[in-house]
Chimera marker file (.cmm) of the C-alpha trace (Angstrom):
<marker_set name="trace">
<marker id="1" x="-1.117" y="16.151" z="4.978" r="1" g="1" b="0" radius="0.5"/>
<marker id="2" x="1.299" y="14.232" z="2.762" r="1" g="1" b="0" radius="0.5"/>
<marker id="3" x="1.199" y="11.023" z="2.364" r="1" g="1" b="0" radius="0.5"/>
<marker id="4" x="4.759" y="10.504" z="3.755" r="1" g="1" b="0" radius="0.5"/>
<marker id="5" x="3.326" y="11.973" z="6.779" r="1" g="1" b="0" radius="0.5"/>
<marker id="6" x="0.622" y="9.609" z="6.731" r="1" g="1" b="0" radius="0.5"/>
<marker id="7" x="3.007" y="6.796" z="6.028" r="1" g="1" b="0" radius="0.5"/>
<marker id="8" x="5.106" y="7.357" z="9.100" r="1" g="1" b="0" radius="0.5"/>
<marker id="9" x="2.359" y="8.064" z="11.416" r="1" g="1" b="0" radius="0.5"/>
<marker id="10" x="0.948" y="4.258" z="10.325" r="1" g="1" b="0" radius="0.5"/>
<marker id="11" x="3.563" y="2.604" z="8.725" r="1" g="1" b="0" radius="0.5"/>
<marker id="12" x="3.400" y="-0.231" z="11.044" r="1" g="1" b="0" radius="0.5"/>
<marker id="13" x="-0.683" y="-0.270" z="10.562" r="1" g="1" b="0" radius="0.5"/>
<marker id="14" x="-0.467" y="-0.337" z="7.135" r="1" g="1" b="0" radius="0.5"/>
<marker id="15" x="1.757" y="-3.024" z="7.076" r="1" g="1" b="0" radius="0.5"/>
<marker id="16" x="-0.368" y="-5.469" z="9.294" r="1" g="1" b="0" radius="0.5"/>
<marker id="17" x="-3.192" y="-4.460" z="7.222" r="1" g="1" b="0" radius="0.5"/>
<marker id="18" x="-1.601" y="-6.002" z="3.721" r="1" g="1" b="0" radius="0.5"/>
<marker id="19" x="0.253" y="-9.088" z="5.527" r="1" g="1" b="0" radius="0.5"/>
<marker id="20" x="-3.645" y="-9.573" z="7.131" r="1" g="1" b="0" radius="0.5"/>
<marker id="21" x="-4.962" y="-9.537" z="3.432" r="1" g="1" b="0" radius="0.5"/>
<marker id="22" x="-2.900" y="-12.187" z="1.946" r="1" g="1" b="0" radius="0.5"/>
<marker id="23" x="-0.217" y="-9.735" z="0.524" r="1" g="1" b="0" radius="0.5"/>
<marker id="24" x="3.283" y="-9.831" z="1.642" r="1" g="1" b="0" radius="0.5"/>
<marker id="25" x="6.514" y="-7.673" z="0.832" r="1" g="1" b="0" radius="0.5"/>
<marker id="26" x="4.822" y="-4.468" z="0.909" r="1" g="1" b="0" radius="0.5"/>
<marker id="27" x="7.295" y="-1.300" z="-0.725" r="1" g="1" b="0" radius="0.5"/>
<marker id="28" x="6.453" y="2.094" z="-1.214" r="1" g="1" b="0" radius="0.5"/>
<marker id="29" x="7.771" y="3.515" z="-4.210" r="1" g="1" b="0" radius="0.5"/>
<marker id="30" x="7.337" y="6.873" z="-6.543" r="1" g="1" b="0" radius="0.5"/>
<marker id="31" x="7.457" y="10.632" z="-4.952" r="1" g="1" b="0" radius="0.5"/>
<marker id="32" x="7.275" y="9.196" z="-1.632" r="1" g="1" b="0" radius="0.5"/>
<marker id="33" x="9.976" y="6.798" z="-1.808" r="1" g="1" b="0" radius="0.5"/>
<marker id="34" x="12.382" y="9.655" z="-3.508" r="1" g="1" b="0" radius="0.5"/>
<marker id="35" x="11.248" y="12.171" z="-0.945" r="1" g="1" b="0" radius="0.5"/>
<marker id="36" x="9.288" y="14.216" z="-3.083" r="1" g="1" b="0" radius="0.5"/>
<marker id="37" x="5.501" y="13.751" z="-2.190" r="1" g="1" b="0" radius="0.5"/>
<marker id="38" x="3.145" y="17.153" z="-1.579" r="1" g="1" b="0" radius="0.5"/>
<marker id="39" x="0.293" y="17.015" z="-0.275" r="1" g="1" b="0" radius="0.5"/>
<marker id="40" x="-1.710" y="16.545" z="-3.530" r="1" g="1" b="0" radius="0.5"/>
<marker id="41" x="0.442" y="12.750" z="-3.906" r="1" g="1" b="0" radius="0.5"/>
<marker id="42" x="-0.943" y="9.579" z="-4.047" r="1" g="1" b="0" radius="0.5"/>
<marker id="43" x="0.908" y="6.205" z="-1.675" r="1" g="1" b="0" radius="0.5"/>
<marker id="44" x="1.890" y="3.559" z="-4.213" r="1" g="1" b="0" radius="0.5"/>
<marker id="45" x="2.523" y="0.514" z="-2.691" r="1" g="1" b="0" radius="0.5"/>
<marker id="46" x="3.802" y="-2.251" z="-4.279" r="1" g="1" b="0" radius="0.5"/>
<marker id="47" x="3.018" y="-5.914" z="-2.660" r="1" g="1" b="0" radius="0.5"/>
<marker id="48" x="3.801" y="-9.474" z="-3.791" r="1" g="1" b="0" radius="0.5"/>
<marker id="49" x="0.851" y="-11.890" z="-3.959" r="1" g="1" b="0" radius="0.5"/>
<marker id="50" x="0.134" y="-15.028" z="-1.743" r="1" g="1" b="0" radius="0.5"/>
<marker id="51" x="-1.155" y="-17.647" z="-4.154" r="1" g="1" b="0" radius="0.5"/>
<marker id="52" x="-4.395" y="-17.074" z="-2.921" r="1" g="1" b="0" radius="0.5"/>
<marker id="53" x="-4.942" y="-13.463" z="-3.144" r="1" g="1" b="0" radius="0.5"/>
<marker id="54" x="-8.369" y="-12.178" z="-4.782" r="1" g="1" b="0" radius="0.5"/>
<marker id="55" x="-9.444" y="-8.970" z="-5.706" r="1" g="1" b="0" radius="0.5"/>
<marker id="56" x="-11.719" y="-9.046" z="-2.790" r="1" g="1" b="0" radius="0.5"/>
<marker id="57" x="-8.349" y="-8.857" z="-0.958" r="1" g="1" b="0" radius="0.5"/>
<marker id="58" x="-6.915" y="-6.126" z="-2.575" r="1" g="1" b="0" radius="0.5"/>
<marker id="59" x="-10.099" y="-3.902" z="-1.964" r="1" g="1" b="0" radius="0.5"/>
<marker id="60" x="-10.159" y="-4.838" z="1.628" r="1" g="1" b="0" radius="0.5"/>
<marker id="61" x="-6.698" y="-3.679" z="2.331" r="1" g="1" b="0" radius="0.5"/>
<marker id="62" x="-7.779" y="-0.266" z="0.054" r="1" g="1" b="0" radius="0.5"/>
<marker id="63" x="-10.501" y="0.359" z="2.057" r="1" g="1" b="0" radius="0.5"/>
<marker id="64" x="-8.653" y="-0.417" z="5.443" r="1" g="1" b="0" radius="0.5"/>
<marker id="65" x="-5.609" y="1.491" z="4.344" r="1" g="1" b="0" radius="0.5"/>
<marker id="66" x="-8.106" y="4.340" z="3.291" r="1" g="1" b="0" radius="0.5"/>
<marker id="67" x="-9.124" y="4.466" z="6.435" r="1" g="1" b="0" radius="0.5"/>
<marker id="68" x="-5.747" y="5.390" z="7.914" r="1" g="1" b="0" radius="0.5"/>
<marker id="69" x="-6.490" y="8.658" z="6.263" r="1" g="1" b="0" radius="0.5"/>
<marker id="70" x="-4.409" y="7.905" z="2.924" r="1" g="1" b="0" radius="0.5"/>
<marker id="71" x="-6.732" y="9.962" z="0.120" r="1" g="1" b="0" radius="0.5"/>
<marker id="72" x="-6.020" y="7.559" z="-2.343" r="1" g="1" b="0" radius="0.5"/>
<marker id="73" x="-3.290" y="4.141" z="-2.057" r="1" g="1" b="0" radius="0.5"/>
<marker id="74" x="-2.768" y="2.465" z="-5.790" r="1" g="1" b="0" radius="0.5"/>
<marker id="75" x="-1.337" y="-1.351" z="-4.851" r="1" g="1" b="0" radius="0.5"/>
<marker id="76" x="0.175" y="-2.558" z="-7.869" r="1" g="1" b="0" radius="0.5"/>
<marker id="77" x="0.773" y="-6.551" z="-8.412" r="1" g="1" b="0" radius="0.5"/>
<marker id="78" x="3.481" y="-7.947" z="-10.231" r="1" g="1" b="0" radius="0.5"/>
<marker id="79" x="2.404" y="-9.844" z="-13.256" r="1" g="1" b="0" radius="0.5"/>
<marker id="80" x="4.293" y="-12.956" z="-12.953" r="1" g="1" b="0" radius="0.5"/>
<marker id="81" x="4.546" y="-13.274" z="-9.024" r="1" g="1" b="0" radius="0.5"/>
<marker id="82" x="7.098" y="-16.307" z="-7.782" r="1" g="1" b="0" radius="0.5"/>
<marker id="83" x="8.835" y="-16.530" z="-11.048" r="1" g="1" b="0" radius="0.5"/>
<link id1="1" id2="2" r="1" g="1" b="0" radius="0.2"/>
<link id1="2" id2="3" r="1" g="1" b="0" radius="0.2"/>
<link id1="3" id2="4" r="1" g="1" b="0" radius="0.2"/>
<link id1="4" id2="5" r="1" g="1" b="0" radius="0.2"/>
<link id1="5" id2="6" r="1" g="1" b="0" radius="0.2"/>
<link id1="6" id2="7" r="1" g="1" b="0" radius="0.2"/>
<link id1="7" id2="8" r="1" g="1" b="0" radius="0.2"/>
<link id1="8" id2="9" r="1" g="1" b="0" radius="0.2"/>
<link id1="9" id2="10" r="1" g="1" b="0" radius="0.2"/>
<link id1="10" id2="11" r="1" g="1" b="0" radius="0.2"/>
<link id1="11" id2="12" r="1" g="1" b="0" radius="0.2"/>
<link id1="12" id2="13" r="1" g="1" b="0" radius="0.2"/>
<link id1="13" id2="14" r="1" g="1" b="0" radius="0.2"/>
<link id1="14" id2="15" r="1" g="1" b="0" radius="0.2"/>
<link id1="15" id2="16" r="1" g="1" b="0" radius="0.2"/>
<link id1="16" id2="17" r="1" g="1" b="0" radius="0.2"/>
<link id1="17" id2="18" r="1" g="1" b="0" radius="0.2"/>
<link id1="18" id2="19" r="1" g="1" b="0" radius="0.2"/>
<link id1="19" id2="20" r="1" g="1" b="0" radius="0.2"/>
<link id1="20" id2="21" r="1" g="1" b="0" radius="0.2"/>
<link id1="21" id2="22" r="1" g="1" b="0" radius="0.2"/>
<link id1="22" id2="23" r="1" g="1" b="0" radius="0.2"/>
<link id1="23" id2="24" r="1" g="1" b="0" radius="0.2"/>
<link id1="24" id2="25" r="1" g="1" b="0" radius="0.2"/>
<link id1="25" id2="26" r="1" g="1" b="0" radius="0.2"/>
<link id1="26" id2="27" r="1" g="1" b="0" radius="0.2"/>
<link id1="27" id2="28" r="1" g="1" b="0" radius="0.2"/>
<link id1="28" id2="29" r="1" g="1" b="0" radius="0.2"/>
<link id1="29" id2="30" r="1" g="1" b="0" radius="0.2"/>
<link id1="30" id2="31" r="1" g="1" b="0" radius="0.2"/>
<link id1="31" id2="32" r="1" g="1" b="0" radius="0.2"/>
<link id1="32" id2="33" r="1" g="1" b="0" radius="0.2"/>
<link id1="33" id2="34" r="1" g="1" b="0" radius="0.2"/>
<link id1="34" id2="35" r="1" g="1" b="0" radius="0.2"/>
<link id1="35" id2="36" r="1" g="1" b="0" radius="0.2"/>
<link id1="36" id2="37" r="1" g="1" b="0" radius="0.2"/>
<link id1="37" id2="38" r="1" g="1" b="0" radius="0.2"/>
<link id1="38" id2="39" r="1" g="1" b="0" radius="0.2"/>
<link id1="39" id2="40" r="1" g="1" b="0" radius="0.2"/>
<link id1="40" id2="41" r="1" g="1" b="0" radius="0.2"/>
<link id1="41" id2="42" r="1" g="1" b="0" radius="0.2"/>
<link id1="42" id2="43" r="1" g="1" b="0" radius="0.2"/>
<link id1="43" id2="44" r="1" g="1" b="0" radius="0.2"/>
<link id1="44" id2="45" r="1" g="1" b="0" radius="0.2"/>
<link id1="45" id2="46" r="1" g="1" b="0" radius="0.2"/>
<link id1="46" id2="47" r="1" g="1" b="0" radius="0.2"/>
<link id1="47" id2="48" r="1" g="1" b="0" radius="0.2"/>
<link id1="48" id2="49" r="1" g="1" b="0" radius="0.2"/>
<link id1="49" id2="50" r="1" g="1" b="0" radius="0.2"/>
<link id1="50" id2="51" r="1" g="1" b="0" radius="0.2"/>
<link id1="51" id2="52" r="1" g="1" b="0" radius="0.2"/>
<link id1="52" id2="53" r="1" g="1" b="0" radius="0.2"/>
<link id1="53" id2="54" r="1" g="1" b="0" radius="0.2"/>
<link id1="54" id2="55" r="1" g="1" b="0" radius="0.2"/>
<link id1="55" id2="56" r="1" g="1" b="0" radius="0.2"/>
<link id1="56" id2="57" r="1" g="1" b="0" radius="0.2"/>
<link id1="57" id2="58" r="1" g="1" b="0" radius="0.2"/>
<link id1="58" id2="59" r="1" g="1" b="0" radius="0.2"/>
<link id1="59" id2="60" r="1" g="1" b="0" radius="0.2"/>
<link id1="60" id2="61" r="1" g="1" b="0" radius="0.2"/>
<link id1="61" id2="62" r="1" g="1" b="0" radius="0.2"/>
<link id1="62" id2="63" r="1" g="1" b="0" radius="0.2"/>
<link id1="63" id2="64" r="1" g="1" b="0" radius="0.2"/>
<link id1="64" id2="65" r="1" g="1" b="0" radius="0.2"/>
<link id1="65" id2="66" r="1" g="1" b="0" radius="0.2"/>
<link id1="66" id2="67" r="1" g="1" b="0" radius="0.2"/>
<link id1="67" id2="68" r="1" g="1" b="0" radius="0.2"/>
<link id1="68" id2="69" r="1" g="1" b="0" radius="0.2"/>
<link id1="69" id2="70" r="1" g="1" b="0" radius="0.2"/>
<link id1="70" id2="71" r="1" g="1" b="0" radius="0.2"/>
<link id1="71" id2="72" r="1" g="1" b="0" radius="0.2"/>
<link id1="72" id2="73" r="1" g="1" b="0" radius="0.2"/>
<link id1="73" id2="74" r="1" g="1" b="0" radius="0.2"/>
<link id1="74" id2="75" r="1" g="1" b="0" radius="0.2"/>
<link id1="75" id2="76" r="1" g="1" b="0" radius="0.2"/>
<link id1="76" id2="77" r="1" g="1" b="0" radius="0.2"/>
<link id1="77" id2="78" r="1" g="1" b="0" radius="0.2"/>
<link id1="78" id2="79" r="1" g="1" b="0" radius="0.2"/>
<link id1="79" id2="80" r="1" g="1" b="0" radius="0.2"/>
<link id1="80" id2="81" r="1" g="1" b="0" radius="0.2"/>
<link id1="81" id2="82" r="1" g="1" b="0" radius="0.2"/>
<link id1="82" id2="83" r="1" g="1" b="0" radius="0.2"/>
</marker_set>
């Protein structure tokens, strides 16, 4: 299945899960943003930090998000958030 599949299937889901976890803003970007995922693609999701986000929360919304049967999800934070 392609992750785009995935995506719409649990968009919503997915979304819950990172605004749960202390992240907000969530955007997909790469091949599945430009429409040109296969089934061997990875989600990237990009999220803006609450002040208070730990690692602990990013690996709780990977392994949540994992669950949703996304193979693999890279979340990327932005270096300087609320600049």
């Amino acid at each position: 299945m392609k992750p785009s599949e995935v995506l719409n299937a649990h968009r919503e889901e997915i979304r819950q899960l990172i605004l749960n976890n202390k992240g907000m803003c969530p955007r997909v970007f790469g091949s599945v943003a430009r429409g040109e995922d296969t089934e061997d693609s990875d989600l990237d999701i990009l999220i803006e930090p609450t002040p208070n986000l730990t690692y602990m929360d990013i690996g709780t919304m990977l392994d949540q998000i994992k669950t949703k049967s996304v193979s693999y999800t890279h979340l990327t934070l932005p270096t300087t958030p609320y600049v």
